[in-house]
N, C-alpha and C positions, 0 to 999 in steps of 0.2 A: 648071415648068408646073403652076399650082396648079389650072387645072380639070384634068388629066388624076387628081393626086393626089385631089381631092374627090370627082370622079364613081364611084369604088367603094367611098363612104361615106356616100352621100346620095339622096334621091330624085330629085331636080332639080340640074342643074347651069347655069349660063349668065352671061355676061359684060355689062359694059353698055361701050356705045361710042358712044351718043347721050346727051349728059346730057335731050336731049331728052323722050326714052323712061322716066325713070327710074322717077315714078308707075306707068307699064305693067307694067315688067318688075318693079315692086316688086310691084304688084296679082297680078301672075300665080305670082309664087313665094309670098306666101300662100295664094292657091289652092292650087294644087299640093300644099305642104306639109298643105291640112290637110283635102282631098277623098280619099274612099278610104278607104286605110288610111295615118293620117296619120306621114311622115318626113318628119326634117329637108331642107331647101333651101341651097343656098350660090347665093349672088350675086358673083361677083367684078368689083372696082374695079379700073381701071390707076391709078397712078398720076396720068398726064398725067393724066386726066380728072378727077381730085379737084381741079387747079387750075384747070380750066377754068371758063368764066362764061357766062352768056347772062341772058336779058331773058327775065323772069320769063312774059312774054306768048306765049313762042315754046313755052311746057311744053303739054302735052297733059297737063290735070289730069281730065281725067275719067273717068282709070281710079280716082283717089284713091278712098281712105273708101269703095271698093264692100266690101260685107257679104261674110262668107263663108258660102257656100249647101250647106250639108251636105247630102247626097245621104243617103238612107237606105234602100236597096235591100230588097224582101223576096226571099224564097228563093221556089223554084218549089214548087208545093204538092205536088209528087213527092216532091220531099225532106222535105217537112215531115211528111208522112203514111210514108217511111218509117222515120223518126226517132221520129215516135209510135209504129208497130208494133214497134219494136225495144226503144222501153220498154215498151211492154205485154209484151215478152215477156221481160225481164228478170226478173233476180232480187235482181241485186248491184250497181245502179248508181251509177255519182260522176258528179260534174259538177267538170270539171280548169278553171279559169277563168285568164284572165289581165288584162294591160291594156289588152285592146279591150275590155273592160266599162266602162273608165274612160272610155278615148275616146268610146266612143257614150253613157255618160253613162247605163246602162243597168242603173244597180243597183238601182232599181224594181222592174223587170222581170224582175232574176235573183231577186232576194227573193220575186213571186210564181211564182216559176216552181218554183223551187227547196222554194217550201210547198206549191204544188199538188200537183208529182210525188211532194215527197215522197222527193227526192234527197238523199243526204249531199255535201257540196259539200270541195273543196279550191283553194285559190289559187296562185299563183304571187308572190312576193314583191309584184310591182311592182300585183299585183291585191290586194292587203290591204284590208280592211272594205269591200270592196263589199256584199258581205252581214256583219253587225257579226261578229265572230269566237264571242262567246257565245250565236252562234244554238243555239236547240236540234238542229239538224241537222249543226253545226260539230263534230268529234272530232279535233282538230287531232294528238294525242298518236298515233291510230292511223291517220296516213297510209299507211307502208308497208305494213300490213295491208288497208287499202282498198282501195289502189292494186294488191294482188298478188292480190286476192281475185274484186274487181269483174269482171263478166260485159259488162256494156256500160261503156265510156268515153265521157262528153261533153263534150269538148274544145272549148273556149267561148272564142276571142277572144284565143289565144294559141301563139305559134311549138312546135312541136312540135321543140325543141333537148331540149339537156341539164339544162339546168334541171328536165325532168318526164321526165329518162331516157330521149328521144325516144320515151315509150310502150310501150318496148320490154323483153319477156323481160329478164331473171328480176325485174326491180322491178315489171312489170307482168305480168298476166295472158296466156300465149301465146295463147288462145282465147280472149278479150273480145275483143268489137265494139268499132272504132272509128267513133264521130261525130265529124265536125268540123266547128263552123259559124266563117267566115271570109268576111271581107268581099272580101279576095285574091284570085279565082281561082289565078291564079300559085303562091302559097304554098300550094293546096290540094294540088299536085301536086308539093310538093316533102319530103314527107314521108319518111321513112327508113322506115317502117312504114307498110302499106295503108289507108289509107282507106276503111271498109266503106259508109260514109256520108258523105258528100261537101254540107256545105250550107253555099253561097254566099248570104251575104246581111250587114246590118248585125246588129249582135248585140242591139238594141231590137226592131228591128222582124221580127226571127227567134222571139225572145223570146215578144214577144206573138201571134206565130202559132204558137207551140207552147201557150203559157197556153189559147187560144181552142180549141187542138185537143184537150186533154186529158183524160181522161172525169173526172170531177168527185171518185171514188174512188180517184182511182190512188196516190194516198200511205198508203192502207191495203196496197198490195200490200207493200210495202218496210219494214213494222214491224220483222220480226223482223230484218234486214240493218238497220236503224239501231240496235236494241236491242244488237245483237251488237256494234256498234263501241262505243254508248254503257257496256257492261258491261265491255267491254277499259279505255276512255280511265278509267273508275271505279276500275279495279286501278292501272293505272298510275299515277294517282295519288294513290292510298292508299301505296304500295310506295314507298322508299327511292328517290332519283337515281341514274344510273348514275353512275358518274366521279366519286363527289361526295364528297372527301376533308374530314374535319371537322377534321384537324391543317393546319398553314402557312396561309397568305395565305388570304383571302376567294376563296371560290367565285366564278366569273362568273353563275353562278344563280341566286347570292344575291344577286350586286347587281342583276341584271335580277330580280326578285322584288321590291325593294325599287324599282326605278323603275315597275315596274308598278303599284304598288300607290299613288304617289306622283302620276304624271301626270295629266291630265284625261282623260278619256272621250274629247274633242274634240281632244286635242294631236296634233299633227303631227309625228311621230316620226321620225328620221332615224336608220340605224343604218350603219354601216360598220366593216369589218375582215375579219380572217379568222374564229378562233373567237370572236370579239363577235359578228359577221356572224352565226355557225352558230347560236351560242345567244339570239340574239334572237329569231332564225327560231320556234326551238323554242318559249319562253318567253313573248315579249312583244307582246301583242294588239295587233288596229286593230279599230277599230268606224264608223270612217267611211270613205268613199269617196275615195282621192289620198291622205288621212292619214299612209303609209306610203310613202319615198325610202328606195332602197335601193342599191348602189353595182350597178350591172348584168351582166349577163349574163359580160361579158370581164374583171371581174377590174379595174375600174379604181377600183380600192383609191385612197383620197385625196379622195372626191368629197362625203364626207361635211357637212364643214364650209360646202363651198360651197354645198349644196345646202339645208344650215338656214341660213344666212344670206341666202338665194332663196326661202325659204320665209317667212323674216318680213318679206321684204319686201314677197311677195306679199298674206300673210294676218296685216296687224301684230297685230290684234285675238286671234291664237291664242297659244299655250303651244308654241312651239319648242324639243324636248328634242332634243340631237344625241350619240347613243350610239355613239364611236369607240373603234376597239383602239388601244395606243398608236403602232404601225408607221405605222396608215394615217391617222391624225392629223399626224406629223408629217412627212406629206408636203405636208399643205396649211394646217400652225399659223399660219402668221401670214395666213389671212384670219382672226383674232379681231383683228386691225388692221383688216381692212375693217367684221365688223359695230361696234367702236368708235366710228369716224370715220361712220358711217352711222348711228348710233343705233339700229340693230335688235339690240335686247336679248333672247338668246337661251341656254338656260340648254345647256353641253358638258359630258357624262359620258365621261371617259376608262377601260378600263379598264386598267392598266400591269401585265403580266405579263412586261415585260424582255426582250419579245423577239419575233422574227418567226414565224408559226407558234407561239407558246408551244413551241418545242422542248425536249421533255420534259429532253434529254442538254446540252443548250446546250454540241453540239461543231457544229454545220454553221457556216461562215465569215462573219458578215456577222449572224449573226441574233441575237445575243445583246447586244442596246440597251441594257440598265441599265436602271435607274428616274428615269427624266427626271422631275426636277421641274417639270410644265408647268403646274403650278398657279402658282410664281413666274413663269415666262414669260408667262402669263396676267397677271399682277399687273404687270410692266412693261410690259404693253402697254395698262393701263387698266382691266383686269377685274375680277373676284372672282374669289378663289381658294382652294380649301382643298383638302388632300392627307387622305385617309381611310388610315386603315391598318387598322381593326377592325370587324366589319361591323357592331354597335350603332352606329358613329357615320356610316352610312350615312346612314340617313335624315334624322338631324338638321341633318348638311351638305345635302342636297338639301332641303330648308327653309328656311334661311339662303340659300344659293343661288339659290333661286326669287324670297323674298323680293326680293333686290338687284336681279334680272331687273324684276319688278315694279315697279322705282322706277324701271327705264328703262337700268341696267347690266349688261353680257353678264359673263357668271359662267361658270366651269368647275370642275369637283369633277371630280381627278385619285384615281381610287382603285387602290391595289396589291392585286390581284388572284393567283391560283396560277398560276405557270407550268405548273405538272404538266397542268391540268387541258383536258381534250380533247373536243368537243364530237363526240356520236355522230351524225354524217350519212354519207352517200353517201360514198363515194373515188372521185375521178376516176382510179381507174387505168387508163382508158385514156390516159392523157395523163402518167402519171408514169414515173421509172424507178426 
């Protein structure tokens, strides 16, 4: 029963049994999908009906090619006025953002909102360069400190999971306020943590009724709490890496250092894996808005590859870099046969630490892969290929690489990387044994 399976994975479920209808029911699942707070839709076909026929004059085509009418709700000026007084009376505020800034297309509006008040701002992965990352208000190195310190939270546009600790003691402040603005009602009240401020509305047009409300000076109030993070993120990185062994294989920081430094402003960066995942997080900026795929929320390691080869064929005209661990690369390796045979030329950085989790002991069963040569895998399936072992020969292979990208061939630079090395984030211990 495929809609009973879909329907607890999607927003809209429904079948078609009139080929008649199909325009309608086609018209009303992109509605659906992409009014509100936009999820996916599933439509399911029977078979029988996929052979069936009729006379093209019997269609009701005039739901065809209707526009999609974005609604863009304001909040009640209750909430909006008490959302002002609770920054007026702060002292330590963040703005936590996610990818309803993407959907409403409202990174404008976070950029002025965020210079008026005079907020230090953090994202959630999948919300990367809404506001560019080298804003001067961005301290990306002292999130934890932000996050444990901050008096007011403004929770902009994004589920209140584990990704941002659900808000919650001891990563967050047990005494900060929270704000949420959220276009969901629903989701407003499904929070694991209280709600101190509750504001329903789209995140543009919330936006600019906070810009409109805000006394003209209030990003003088928050000097000293931006100085403080900016004089932290200053040590930190003057100071030594954590983890960051200068004997065996290439750091992962030094290769993400070396892609950073190599990409365009404007590329479309893909990253996936575990600790690739973690130390891109940490490492590797976005400066534009959607710029940044990330493998989501549940761990669906593998998505990488497909999602830059979705990416160039959305946006041929950009620089498609796809930064995978070796694990979760070769769950989905031979789509470098689809971008091949499709001509979307897209440049894959692997990095090969031998194994799952870089398990420091490489005793746990399963997790200890070797050093796949996926640079020749790459080369039989059409690509460019070169394997790095030393990190001076980083960059000159990501040169050579891009070039061939450039002539219209999908290229992959396979680099052997430290197993030892352990990317310092969060443990989900609540979820391990």
């Amino acid at each position: 029963d495929q809609m009973a399976i879909m329907r607890g994975c999607v927003k809209y479920a429904d079948r078609i049994h009139n080929i008649k209808r199909i325009p309608q029911q086609i018209n009303f699942a992109f509605q659906t999908a992409m009014l509100g707070k936009p999820g996916p839709v599933y439509l399911d076909w029977p078979g029988d009906l996929l052979y069936q026929k009729i006379d093209e004059s019997q269609v009701d085509w005039s739901y065809a090619g209707r526009p999609i009418v974005r609604s863009r709700p304001y909040a009640e000026p209750k909430a909006i006025n008490a959302l002002v007084d609770a920054i007026n009376g702060a002292k330590q505020p963040i703005v936590c953002s996610g990818g309803g800034v993407i959907w409403s297309q409202a990174w404008d509006e976070m950029r002025q909102f965020v210079e008026k008040a005079g907020i230090p701002f953090y994202t959630t992965p999948q919300g990367r360069g809404v506001v560019p990352d080298d804003h001067p208000y961005s301290y990306l190195t002292m999130r934890s400190t932000a996050f444990r310190d901050a008096d007011l939270i403004i929770v902009l546009g994004t589920r209140m999971n584990y990704i941002i600790g659900h808000a919650a003691p001891p990563r967050f402040g047990a005494n900060a306020k929270i704000a949420r603005i959220e276009i969901d009602a629903e989701e407003l009240g499904r929070s694991a943590r209280n709600i101190d401020i509750p504001v329903q509305g789209d995140c543009k047009s919330v936006l600019q009724q906070l810009i409109d409300a805000l006394p003209a000076k209030t990003a003088d109030k928050f000097a000293g709490w931006r100085q403080k993070l900016a004089d932290g993120e200053a040590a930190k990185r003057l100071g030594p890496g954590g983890n960051y062994p200068t004997d065996g294989d290439i750091h992962p920081l030094r290769m993400f250092e070396e892609v950073k430094n190599f990409v365009k402003r404007d590329a479309i960066v893909v990253v996936d894996g575990q600790e690739t995942l973690n130390y891109g997080r940490q490492s590797l900026p976005t400066f534009e808005p959607g710029h940044r795929l990330n493998s989501g929320p549940f761990g669906t390691m593998g998505v990488g590859l497909p999602f830059a080869v979705g990416a160039k064929a959305a946006k041929p005209d950009k620089q498609v870099v796809c930064i995978h661990g070796d694990g979760s690369f070769g769950l989905n390796a031979m789509e470098l046969d689809t971008a091949v045979r499709h001509k979307l030329p897209i440049l894959v950085v692997v990095s090969l630490n031998g194994g799952w989790t870089a398990d420091p002991e490489r005793n746990k069963p399963g997790r200890d892969l070797g050093y796949t040569r996926y640079d020749k895998m790459a080369e039989g399936l059409g690509c460019y290929g070169e394997y790095v072992e030393q990190p001076e020969e980083i960059r000159p292979a990501l040169e050579r690489a891009q070039k061939r990208v450039d002539e219209g061939r999908v290229a992959l630079v396979n680099i052997k990387t430290d197993y030892r090395a352990r990317a310092g984030t969060v443990q989900f211990s609540d979820y391990s044994t």
